[in-house]
N, C-alpha and C positions, 0 to 999 in steps of 0.2 A: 744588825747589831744596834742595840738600842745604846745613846747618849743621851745620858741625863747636862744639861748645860743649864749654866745661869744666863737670863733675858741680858745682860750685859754683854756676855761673849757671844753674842748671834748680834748684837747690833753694834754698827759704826758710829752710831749715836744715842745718846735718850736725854730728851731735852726737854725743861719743863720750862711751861707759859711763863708769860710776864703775870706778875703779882701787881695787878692793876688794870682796871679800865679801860679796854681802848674808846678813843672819839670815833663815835659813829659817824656815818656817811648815810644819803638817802641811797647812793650808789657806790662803787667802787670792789677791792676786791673784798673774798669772802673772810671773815674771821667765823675761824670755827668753835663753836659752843657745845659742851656735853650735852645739849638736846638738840644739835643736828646728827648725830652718833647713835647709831642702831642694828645691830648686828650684821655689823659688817661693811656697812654701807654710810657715807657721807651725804646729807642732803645739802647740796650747792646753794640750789635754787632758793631758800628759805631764812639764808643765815644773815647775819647780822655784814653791816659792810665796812672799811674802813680806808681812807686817801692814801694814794701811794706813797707819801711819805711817813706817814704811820706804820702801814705794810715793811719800808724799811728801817722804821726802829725796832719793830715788835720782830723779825726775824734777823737781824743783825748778826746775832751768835748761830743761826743756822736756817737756811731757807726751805721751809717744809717743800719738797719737790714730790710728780706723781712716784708711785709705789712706798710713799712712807706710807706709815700706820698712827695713827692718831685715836692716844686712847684717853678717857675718860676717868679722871682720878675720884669724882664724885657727880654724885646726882647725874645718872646712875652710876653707881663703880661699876668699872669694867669695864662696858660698852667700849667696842673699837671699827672701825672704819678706814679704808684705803682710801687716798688721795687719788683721784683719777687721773689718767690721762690729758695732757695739756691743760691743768687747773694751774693757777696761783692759789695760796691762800694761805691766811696765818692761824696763830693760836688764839683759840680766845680762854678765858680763865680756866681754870680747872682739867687744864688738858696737857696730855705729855707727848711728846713724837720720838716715835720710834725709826727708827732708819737700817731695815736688815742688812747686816755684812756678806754681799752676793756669793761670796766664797764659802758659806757655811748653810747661810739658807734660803728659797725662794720668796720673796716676799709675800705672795698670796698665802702659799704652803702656810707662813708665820704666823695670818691674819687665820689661814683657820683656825689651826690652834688653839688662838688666842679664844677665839669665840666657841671652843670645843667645850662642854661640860665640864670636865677636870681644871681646866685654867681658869672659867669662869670662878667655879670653886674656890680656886686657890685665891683667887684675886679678892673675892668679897670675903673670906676668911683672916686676910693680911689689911681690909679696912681697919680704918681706928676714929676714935672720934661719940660723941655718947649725946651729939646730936643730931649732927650729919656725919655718916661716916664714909672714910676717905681714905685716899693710898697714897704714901710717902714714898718720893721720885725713887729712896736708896730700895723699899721692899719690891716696887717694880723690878730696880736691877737684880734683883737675888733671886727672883721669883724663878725656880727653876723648871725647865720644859725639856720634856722626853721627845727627842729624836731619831723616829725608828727607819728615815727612807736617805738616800743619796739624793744627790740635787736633781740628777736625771727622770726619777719617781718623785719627788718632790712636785717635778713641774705637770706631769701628767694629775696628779691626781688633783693639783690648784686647777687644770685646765677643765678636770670631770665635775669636779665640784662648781667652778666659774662659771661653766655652759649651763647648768639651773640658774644659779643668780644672775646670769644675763636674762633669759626669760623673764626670770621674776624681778629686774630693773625695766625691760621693757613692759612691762604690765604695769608697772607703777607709774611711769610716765606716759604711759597712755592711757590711766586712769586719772591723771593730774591735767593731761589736756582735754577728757570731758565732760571733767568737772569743772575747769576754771572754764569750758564753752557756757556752761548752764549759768557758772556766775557772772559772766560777761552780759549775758542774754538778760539775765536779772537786774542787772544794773541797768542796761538801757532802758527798759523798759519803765522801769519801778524807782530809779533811783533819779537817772537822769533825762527823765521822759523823752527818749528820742522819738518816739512814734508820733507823741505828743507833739512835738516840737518842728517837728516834718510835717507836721497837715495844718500848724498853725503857720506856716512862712507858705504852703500851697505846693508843698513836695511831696513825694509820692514816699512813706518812710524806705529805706535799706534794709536789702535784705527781706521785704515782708510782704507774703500775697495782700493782694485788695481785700481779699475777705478779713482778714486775718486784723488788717488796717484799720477797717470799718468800724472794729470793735470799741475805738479809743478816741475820745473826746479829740477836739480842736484849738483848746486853749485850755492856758494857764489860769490859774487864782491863786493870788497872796495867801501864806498859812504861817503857822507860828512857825513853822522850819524855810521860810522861806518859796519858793512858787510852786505848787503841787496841780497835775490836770483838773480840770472843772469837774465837780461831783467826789472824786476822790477825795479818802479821810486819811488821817493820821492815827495809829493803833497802835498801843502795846505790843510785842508778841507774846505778851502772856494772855493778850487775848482773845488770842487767834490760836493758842494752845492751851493743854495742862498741862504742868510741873512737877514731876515727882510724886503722881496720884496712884501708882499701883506698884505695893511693896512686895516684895516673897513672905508670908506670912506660916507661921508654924502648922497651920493644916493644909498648906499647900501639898499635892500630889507630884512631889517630886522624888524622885530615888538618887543625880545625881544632878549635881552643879557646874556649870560651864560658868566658869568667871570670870570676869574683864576687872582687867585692874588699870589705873590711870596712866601707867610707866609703861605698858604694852599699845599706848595709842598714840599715833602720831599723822596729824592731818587726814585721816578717813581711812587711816590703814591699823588695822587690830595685826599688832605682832605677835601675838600667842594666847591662851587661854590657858586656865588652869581647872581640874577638874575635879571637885571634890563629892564624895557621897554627902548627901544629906544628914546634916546635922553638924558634921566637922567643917561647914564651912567658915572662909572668916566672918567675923562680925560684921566687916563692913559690906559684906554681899546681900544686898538689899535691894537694890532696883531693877525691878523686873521691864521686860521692854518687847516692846508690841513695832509691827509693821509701819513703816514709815518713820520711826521716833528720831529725834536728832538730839543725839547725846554729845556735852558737852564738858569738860572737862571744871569744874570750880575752884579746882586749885593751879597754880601758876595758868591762870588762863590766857596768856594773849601767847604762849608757847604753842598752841594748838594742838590741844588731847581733844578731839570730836571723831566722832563718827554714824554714816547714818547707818540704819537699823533695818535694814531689808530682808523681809521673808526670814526673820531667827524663828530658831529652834524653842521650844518651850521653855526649857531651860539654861538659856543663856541669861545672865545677871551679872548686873554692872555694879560700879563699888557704889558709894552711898559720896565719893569724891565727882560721882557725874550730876549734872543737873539733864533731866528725860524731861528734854518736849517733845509733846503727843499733842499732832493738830488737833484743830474742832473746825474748822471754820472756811480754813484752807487747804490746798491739794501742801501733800509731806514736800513737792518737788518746790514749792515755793517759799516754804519756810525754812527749808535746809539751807536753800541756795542764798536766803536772807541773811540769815545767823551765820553762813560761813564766809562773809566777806572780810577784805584784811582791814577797815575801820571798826568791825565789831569788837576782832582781840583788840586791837589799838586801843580801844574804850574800856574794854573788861580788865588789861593791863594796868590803866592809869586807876581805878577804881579797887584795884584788891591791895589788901591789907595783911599785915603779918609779918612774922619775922621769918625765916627760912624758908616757910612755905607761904607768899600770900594768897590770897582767896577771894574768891567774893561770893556772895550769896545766893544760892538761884536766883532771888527775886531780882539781883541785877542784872542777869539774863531776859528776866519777864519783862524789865520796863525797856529793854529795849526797841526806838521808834521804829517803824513800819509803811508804807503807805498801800492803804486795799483800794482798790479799781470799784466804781458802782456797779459795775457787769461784772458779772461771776463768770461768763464766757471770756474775762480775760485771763482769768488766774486757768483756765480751763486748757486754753490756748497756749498758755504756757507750758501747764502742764502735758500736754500730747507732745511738745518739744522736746523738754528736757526730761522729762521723766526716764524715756529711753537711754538718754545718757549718762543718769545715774544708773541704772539697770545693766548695761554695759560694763559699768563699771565694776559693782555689785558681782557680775557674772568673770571678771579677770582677776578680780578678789578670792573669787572659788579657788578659780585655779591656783591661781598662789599657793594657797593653802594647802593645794595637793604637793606642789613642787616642791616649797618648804619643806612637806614633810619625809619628801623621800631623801632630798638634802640632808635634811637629818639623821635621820636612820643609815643614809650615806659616812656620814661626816665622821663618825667615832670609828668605823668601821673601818673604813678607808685608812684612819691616823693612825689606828694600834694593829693595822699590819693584817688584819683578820679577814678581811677583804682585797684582794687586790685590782687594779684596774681593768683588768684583764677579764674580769668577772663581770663589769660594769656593762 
């Protein structure tokens, strides 16, 4: 028997953020931001932090504990996410917490739901606002949801659907640890010359065969950024790449459009694609993108919308919101790994401008500094390193994509009863 109920009477709470700033911390616990929030899912690791006495002013009126729900009242509306397992963590702006009443319904059950088609719907239908639009705490509680299962099916079918998003959590974090190996690897090397700096004191570098060793000068020289190895320069990476050089143009040989849009990226992970035939698509699908490219996002950039670009399909096209670097000069595995360090957003952040939406310009991407080796057998070395690790990761992204998708196809089927588990 289906129950229609209002989100009020399924929840023991719905609490909306403090109306203000919290003080950041370099450490501490997580405040969570409607761009850690992603279909379904909380990123811990990334979020803004704040001192344990902030932590209890900002939850004072209710302590977000794990199996709340945590939803996004703007940029993006909707978006919602469970609170994990043994986390702390507070609100940060623009966010509401939801607290399911265990007597009526499972809190994953709630969180699919929430992220099912029909509630998305309902949710960005009930925004308001005519320049950012947004959801008032009272239409959340009114927002009403169809109840077609008993808690006993409730929890089976949270449990059929969780066992894909567990896969597809563990693929993400083990695509986060071999991508942050490649930018660890990069930094030593390039940033903070360890290899370098190991054969000028008479040590043998970490971690690195002799050969491999061989390739890298013995000392330092003074440069305008301070001590860079002997022979090495200091480069733009806009000139180590090109920018935005090859657009979808009207006699392009395309029949349909795979599109990336800015709101669907999130640190190296494409959440969805949209797919339009040729000619309807929107205006801002324009940039076309080639093997290796490291696309980055130009608007709110220090959020981190990038992702790299391996082995696409012909027709995959990104918004005209990305800036596309395309190496010339160097291996893709060393200019990814350059451009996706956490001082890069830090600098593209302090540098964009704007009201709602700041930005900055590709060309603030291009003059980003660099340092290139005079042996091309070091970028080379590098590359036979890392390359694999982005490749790896490249190839758990597939997957994804597959898992997501039967999740999906899963998820509406499961909720409106059409499906049972039992089928699964």
């Amino acid at each position: 028997m289906i129950k229609v109920r209002p989100l009020g009477d399924l929840c023991e709470a719905i609490v909306d953020c403090e109306h203000k700033t919290a003080p950041l911390e370099d450490s501490g616990i997580p405040s969570i931001r409607t761009t850690d929030i992603c279909n379904g899912r909380i990123d811990i690791q990334n979020t803004n932090r704040v001192s344990e006495e902030t932590y209890k002013l900002w939850t004072a009126r209710l302590k977000p504990q794990p199996q709340d729900i945590i939803l996004a009242r703007e940029a993006p509306v909707g978006e919602v996410g469970i609170i994990p397992e043994n986390t702390r963590v507070c609100l940060g702006q623009r966010t509401v917490l939801l607290r399911p009443r265990a007597s009526e319904i499972v809190p994953k059950y709630l969180l699919y739901l929430m992220i099912s088609a029909e509630i998305r719907h309902a949710l960005r239908s009930r925004s308001e606002g005519s320049t950012v639009a947004h959801l008032n705490v009272a239409d959340i509680r009114s927002l009403p949801i169809s109840v077609r299962h008993g808690l006993s099916e409730q929890r089976t079918i949270a449990d059929t659907l969780g066992s894909l998003d567990d896969k597809i959590e563990l693929n993400r974090r083990t695509n986060e640890t071999l991508e942050k190996m490649a930018r660890v690897i990069f930094k030593s090397w390039f940033v903070d010359f360890d290899p370098v700096v190991a054969k000028s004191e008479g040590r043998q570098p970490d971690g690195m065969d002799s050969e491999t060793a061989k390739l890298f000068p013995g000392s330092l020289v003074e440069s305008e950024i301070g001590q860079i190895p002997k022979g090495w320069r200091l480069v733009a990476a806009g000139e180590v790449a090109e920018i935005n050089t090859w657009s979808l143009g009207k006699n392009d040989d395309l029949n349909l459009i795979e599109y990336v849009e800015i709101s669907e990226v999130n640190r190296g992970d494409i959440g969805s694609t949209q797919c339009f035939e040729r000619g309807s698509e929107p205006s801002r699908a324009r940039r076309r993108l080639r093997h290796g490219d490291t696309v980055m996002s130009t608007v709110r950039p220090d959020r981190g919308s990038y992702f790299l670009c391996l082995h696409p399909t012909p027709n995959l096209i990104a918004s005209t919101g990305f800036a596309v670097l395309s190496p010339t000069t160097v291996p893709w595995s060393y200019l990814h790994a350059g451009l996706t360090q956490p001082e890069v957003f830090e600098h593209l952040g302090q540098h964009a401008d704007g009201g709602a939406y700041p930005a900055v310009r590709p060309e603030v991407i291009g003059d980003w500094t660099m340092c290139i080796p005079d042996n091309e057998d070091v970028l080379r070395a590098f590359h036979r390193v890392c390359a694999p690790l982005f490749e790896m990761a490249c190839s758990n992204r597939k997957q994804t994509q597959t898992l997501s998708s039967v999740r999906d196809l899963l998820l509406p089927n499961l909720l409106s009863g059409e499906l049972n588990t039992h089928s699964v």
